[in-house]
C-alpha positions as CSV (number, residue, x, y, z in Angstrom):
1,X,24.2,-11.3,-21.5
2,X,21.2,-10.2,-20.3
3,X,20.2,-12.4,-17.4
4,X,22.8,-11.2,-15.1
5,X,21.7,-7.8,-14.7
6,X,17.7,-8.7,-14.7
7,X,18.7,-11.5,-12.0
8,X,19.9,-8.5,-9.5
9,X,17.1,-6.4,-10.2
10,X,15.1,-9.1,-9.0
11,X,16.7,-9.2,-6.1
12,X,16.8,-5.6,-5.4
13,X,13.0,-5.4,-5.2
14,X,13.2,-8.5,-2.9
15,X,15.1,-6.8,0.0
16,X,13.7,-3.4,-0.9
17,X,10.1,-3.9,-0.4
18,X,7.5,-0.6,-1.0
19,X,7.1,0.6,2.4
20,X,4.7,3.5,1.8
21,X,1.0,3.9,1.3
22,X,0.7,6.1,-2.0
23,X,-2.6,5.0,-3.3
24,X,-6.0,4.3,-1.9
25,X,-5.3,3.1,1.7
26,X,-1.8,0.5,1.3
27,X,-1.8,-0.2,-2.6
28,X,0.5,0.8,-4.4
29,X,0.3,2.0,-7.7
30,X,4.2,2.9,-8.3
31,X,4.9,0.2,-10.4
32,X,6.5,2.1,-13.4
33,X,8.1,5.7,-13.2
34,X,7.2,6.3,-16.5
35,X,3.7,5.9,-15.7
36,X,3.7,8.0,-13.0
37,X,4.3,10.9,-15.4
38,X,0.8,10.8,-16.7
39,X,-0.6,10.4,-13.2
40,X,-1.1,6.5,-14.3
41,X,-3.4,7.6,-17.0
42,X,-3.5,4.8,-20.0
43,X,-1.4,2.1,-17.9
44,X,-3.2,-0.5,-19.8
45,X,-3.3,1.1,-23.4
46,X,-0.4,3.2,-23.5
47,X,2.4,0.5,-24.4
48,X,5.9,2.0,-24.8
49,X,7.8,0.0,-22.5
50,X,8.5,-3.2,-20.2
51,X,6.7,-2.2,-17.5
52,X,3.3,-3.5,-19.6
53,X,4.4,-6.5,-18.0
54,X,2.5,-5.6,-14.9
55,X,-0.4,-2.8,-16.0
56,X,-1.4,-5.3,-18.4
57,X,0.9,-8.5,-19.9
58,X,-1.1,-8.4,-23.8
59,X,0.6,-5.4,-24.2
60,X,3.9,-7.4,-24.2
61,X,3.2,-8.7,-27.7
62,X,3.3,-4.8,-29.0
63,X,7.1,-4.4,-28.0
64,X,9.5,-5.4,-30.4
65,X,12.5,-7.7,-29.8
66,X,13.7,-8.3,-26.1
67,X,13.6,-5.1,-23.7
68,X,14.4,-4.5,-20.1
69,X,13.2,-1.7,-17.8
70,X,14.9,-1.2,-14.5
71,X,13.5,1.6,-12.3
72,X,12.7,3.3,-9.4
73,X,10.7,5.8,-7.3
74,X,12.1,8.1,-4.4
75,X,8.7,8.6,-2.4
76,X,8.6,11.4,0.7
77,X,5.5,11.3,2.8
78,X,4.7,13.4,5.7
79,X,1.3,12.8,8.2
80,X,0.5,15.1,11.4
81,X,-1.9,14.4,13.6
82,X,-3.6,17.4,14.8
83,X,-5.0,16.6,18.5
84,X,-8.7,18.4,18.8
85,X,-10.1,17.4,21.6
86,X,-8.4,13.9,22.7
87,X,-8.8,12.7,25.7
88,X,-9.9,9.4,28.6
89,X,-13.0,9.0,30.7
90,X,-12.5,7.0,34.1
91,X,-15.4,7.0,36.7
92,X,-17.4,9.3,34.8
93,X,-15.0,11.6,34.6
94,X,-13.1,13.2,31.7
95,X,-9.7,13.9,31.3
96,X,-7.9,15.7,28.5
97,X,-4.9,14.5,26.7
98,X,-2.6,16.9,24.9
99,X,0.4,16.5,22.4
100,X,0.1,15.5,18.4
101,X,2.7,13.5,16.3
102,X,4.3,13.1,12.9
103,X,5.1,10.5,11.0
104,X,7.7,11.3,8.2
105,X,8.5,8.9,6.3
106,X,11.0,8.5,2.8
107,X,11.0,5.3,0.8
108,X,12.2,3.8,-2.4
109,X,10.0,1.3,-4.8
110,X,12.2,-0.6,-7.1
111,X,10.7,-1.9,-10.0
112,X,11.9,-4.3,-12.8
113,X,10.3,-6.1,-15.8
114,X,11.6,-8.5,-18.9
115,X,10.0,-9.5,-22.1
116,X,11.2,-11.8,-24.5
117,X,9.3,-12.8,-27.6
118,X,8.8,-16.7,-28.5
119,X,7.3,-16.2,-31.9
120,X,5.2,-14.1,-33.6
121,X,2.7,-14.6,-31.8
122,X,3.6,-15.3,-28.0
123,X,5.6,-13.3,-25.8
124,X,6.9,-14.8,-22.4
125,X,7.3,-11.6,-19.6
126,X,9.1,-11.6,-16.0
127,X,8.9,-8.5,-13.4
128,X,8.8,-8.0,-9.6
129,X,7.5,-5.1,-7.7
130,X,5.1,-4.3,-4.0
131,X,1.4,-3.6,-4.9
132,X,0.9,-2.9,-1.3
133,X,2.6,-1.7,1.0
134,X,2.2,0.9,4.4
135,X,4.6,2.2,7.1
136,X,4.2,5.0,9.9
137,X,5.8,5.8,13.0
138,X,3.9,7.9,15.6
139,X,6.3,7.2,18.1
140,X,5.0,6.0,22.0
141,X,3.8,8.9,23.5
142,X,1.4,10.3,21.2
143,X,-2.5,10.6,22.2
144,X,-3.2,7.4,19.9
145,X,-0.9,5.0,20.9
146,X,-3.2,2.5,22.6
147,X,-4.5,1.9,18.6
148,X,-0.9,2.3,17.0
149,X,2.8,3.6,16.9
150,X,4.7,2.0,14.2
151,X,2.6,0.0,11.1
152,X,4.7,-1.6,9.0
153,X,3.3,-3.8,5.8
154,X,5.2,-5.4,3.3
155,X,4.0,-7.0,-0.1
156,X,6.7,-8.5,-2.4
157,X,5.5,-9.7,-6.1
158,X,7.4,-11.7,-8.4
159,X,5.4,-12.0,-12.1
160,X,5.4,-14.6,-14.9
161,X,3.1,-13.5,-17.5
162,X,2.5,-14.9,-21.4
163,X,1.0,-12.7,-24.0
164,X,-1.1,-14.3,-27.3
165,X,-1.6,-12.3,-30.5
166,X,-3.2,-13.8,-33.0
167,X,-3.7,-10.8,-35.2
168,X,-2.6,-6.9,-35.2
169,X,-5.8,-5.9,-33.3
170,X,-6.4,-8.4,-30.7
171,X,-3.7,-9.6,-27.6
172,X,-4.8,-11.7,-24.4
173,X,-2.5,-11.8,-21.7
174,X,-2.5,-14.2,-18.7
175,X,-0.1,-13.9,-15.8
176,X,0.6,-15.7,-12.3
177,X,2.4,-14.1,-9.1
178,X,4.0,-15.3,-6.3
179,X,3.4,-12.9,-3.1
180,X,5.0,-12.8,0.1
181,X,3.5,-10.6,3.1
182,X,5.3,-9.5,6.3
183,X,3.4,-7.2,9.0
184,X,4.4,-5.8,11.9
185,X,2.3,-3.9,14.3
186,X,3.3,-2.1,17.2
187,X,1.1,-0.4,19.7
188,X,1.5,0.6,23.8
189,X,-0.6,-1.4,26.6
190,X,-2.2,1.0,29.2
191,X,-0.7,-1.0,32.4
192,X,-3.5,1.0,34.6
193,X,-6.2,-0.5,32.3
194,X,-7.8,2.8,31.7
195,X,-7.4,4.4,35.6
196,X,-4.3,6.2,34.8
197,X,-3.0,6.5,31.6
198,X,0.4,7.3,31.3
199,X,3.6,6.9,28.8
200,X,5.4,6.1,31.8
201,X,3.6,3.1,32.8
202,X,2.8,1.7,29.2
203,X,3.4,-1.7,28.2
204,X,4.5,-2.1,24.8
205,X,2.8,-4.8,22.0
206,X,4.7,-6.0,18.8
207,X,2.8,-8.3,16.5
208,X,4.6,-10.1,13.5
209,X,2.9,-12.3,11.1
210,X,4.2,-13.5,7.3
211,X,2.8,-15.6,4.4
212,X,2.5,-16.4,0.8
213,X,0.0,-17.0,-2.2
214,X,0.2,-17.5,-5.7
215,X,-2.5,-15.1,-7.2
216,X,-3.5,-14.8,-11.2
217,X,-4.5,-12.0,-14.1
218,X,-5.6,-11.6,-17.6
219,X,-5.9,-9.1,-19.7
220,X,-6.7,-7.9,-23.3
221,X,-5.4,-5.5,-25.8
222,X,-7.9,-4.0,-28.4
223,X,-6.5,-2.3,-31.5
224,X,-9.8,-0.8,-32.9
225,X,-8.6,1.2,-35.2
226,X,-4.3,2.8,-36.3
227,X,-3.5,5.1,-33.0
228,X,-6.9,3.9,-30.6
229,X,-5.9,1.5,-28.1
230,X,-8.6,-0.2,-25.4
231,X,-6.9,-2.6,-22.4
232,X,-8.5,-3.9,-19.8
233,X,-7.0,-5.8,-17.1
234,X,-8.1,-8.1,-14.0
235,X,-5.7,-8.4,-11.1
236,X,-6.5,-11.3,-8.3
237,X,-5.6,-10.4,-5.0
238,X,-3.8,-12.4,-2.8
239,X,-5.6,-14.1,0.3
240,X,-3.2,-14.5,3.1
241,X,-3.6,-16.8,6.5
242,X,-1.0,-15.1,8.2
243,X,0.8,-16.8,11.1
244,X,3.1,-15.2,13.5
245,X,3.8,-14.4,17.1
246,X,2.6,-11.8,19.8
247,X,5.2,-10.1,22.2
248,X,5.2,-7.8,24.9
249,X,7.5,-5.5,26.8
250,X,6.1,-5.3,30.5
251,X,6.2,-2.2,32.6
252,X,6.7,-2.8,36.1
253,X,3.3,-1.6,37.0
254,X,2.1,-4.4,34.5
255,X,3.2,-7.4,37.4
256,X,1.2,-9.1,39.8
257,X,0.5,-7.1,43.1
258,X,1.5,-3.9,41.4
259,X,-0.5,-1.1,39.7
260,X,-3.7,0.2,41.3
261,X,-6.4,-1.4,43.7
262,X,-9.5,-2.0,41.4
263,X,-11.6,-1.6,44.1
264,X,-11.2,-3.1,47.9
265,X,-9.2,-6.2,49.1
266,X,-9.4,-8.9,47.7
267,X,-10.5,-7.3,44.2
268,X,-6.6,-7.7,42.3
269,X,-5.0,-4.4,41.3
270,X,-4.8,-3.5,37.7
271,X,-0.9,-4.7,37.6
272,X,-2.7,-8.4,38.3
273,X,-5.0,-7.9,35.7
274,X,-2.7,-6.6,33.0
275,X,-0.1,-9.6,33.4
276,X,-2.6,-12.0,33.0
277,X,-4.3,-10.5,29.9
278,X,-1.2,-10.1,28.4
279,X,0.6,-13.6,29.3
280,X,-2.9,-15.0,27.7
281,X,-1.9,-13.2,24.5
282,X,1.5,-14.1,24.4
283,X,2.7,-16.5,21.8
284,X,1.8,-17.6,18.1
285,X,-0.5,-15.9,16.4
286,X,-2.7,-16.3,13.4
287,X,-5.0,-13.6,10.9
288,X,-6.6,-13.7,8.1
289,X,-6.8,-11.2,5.4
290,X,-8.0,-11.4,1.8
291,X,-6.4,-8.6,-0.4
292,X,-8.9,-6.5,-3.0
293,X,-8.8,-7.8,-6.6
294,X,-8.5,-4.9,-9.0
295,X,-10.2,-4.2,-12.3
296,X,-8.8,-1.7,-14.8
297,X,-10.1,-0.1,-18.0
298,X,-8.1,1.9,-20.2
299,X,-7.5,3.7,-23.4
300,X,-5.3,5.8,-25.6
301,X,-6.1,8.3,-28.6
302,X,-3.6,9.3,-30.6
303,X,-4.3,13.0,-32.0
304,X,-2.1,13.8,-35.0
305,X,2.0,13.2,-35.4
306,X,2.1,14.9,-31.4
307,X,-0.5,14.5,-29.1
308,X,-2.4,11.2,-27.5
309,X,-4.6,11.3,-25.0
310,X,-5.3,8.8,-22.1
311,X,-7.3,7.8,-19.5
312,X,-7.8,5.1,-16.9
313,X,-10.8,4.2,-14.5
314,X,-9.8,1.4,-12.0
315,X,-12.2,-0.5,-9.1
316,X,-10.3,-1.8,-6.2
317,X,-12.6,-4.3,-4.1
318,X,-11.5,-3.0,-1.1
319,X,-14.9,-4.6,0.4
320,X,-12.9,-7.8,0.8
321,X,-11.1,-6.4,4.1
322,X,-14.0,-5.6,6.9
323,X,-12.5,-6.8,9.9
324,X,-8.8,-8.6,10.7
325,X,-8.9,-10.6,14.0
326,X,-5.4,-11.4,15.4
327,X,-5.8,-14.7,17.7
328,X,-3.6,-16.1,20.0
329,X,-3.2,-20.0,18.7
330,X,-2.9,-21.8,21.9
331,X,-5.1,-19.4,24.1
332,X,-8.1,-18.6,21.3
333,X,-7.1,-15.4,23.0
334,X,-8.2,-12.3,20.6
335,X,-4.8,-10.0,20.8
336,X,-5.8,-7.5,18.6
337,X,-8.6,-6.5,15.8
338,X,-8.6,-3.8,13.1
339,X,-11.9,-2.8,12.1
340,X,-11.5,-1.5,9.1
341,X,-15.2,-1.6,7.1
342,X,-13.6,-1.0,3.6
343,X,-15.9,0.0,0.6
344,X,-15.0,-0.7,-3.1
345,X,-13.0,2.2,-4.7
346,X,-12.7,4.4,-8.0
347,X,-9.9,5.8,-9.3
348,X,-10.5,8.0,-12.6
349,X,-7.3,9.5,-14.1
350,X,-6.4,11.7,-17.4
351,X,-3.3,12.3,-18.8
352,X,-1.8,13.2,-22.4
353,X,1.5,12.8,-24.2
354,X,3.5,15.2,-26.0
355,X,6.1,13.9,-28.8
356,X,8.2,17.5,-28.7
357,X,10.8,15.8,-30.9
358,X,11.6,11.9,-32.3
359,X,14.1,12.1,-29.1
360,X,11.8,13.7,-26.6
361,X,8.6,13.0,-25.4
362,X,6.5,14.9,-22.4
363,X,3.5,14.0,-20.1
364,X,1.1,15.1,-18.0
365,X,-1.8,13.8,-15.8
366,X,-4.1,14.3,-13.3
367,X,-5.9,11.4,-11.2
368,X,-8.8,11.2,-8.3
369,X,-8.3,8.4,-5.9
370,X,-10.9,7.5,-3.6
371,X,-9.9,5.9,-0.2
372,X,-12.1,2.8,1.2
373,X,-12.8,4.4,4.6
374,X,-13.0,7.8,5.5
375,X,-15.9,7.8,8.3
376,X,-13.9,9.6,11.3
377,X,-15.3,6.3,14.0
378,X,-13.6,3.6,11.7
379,X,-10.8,5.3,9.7
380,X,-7.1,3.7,11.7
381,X,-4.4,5.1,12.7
382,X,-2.7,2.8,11.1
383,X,-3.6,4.1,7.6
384,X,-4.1,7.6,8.1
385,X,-5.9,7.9,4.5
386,X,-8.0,10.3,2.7
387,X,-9.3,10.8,-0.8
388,X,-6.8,12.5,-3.0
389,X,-6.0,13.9,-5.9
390,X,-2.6,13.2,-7.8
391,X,-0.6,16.0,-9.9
392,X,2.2,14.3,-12.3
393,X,4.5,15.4,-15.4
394,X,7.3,13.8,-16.9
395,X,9.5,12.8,-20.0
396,X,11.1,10.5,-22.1
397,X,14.4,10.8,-23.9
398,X,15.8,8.4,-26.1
399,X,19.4,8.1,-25.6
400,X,20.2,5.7,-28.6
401,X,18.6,3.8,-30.8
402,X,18.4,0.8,-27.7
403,X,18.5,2.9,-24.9
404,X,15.2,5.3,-23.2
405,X,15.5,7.5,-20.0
406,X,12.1,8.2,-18.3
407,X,12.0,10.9,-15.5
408,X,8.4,11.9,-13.4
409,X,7.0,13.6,-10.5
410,X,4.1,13.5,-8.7
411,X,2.0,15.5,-6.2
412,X,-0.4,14.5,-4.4
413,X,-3.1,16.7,-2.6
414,X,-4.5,14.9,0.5
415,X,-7.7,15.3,1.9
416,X,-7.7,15.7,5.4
417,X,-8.3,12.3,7.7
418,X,-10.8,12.7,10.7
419,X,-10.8,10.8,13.4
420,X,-13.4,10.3,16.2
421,X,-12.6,6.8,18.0
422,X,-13.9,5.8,21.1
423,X,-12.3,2.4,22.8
424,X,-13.6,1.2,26.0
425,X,-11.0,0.0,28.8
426,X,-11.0,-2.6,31.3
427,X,-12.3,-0.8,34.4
428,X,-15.4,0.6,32.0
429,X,-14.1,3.9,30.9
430,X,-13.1,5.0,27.4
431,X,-10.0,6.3,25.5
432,X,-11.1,9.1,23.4
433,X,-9.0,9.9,20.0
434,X,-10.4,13.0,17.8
435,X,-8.3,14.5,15.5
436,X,-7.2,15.0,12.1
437,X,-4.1,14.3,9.9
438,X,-2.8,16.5,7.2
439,X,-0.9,14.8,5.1
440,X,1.6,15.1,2.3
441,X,3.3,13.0,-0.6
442,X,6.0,13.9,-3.1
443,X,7.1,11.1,-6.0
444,X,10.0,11.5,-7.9
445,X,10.7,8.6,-10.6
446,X,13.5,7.7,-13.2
447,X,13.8,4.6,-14.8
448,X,16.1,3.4,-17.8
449,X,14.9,1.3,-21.0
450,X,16.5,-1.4,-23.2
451,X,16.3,-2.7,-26.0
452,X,17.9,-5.5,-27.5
């Protein structure tokens, strides 16, 4: 009766992929509306619905009977890039480059999770979600589109998970995933190679690239004490070899014979030059890149018949991504590279729960999320990120004795992103992008409950 309605949730989440970066640089932490009212404060202590399967599976064995949880979050992101100073150096000579851009971006992250006991002590759970996930669209004229114009980065996960509780105070949970990534990158070619840059002349670049990995986590539920709940929870991430191809879109000054003389006959003109170093690129490609692991430590006070108090603090080992080469197969050929120099992150978040009545429950919470890179010479265009700091309420209301409605926003305040990137050209001059983005996210999440 059940299966039918958990097997089209499923694939919901399949062809609705997270699209959005929320969290610290592309992870995403939108994995359970009701969660997002507390600012994801107590995700692996607080246990009042399905969604434990993911923030951490021993909480599964807590739930009584079978229960579903369907959800979603509406996400609306905004990012402009304020030029200050952009601008291209040829022959010693500097050259100033107006104009900003936005990208402006809405999304949807679907969510769904079931858990079934198998005993009294084991609990078998099923969901399917996007930890990460990124998209922005700059457009082809802005100041940076030599580095990017539309970033697209896709992360589907679909969880099996077991919970063991061998008494009331202790629960171990162990899960495995199966991920799927899809990237695309898109980015203009200066045809001129750095003597004239113009959006009339560009080339245009589009890299695609898509595989899979099984990944694993465990986690444990401590009951210390009635009303004081510990969980901790290890999440593997997933460590792709990403194959693909490389395509361009030539402008005619991008030809042999065309473009301008790089210096007297017989040196070839830049159109020469260009087609070559692009038809060199052309083709399959292959990348690696290894996903952080994340490490989460949580817990839940109960304060009289009312109030409970939560809290979270969460690494992400974002030190695992430093530098992603994109190679051309046949060619050895390096396309492209994104040189990212991550650092580990914190994320420390507070929230607190309110039970206003036995049908209606509120929350709150506040979170600090650090980003992995915010030095203005390495931070991407790609991921216009900043450290910020996340604003949430929301509530439950039970509709029935089965049936729970959980409604949240969120607002995050972002720091602003610098950016100082220099990138030498071909002919020995430099593009120059400086500039900030000032950026803003609004969350709005509702998800239904069942219980059967």
């Amino acid at each position: 009766m059940v299966r039918n309605p958990l097997s089209a949730a499923l694939a919901a989440v399949a062809l609705s992929v997270p699209s959005l970066a929320l969290a610290s640089s592309f992870q995403l932490l939108e994995q359970s509306p009701a969660q997002l009212g507390k600012a994801f404060a107590g995700t692996a202590s607080d246990i009042t619905d399905a969604s434990t399967v993911y923030f951490n599976p021993a909480g599964m064995s807590r739930l009584e009977g079978r229960q579903l949880t369907l959800g979603g979050n509406a996400v609306f992101t905004e990012a402009d890039f304020v030029n200050d100073g952009s601008s291209y150096t040829v022959s010693g000579n500097t050259v100033s480059v107006d104009g900003g851009a936005t990208t402006d971006e809405t999304g949807f992250i679907p969510n769904a999770y079931w858990v079934m006991p198998l005993s009294e002590q084991f609990t078998l759970g099923l969901g399917a979600g996007g930890p990460f996930g990124l998209s922005s669209d700059f457009g082809t004229t802005w100041p940076g589109r030599y580095e990017a114009t539309f970033s697209e980065l896709e992360v589907m996960n679909f969880n099996a998970t077991t919970a063991w509780a061998p008494n009331d105070q202790i629960a171990f949970g162990l899960g495995v995933s199966y991920q799927r990534i899809d990237v695309q990158l898109e980015s203009q070619f200066d045809s001129t190679l750095g003597l004239n840059p113009d959006p009339a002349t560009d080339s245009g670049a589009r890299i695609e690239g898509d595989d899979d990995d099984f990944v694993f986590d465990a986690s444990v539920l401590w009951t210390p004490a009635p009303g004081t709940h510990i969980g901790l929870l290890w999440r593997q991430g997933g460590d792709f070899a990403l194959s693909g191809s490389a395509s361009f879109d030539y402008n005619a000054a991008c030809a042999p014979e065309a473009g301008l003389p790089t210096g007297a006959p017989p040196a070839p003109t830049t159109g020469t030059l260009c087609a070559g170093a692009l038809s060199a690129r052309e083709g399959s490609v292959e990348a690696g890149a290894e996903m952080p692991d994340t490490l989460t430590l949580s817990g839940s006070q109960q304060l009289g018949d009312q109030w409970t108090l939560h809290a979270d603090v969460s690494q992400t080992r974002w030190s695992s991504i430093q530098t992603i080469a994109v190679d051309n197969v046949d060619s050895g050929e390096n396309v492209t590279e994104l040189d990212l120099r991550y650092d580990d992150t914190l994320r420390l978040a507070l929230g607190a729960s309110f039970a206003w009545s036995d049908a209606m429950t509120w929350r709150f919470g506040v979170a600090k999320d650090e980003a992995p890179q915010t030095d203005p010479e390495y931070a991407s265009p790609r991921i216009p990120d900043e450290d910020r700091t996340w604003l949430a309420f929301g509530a439950n209301f039970l509709l029935s004795d089965a049936v729970s409605l959980d409604v949240s926003y969120a607002h995050l305040m972002v720091d602003d992103a610098e950016l100082d990137r220099q990138e030498p050209t071909a002919t020995g001059g430099s593009y120059n992008l400086q500039g900030k983005f000032d950026s803003t996210v609004n969350i709005i999440g509702a998800q239904v409950n069942w219980r059967f």
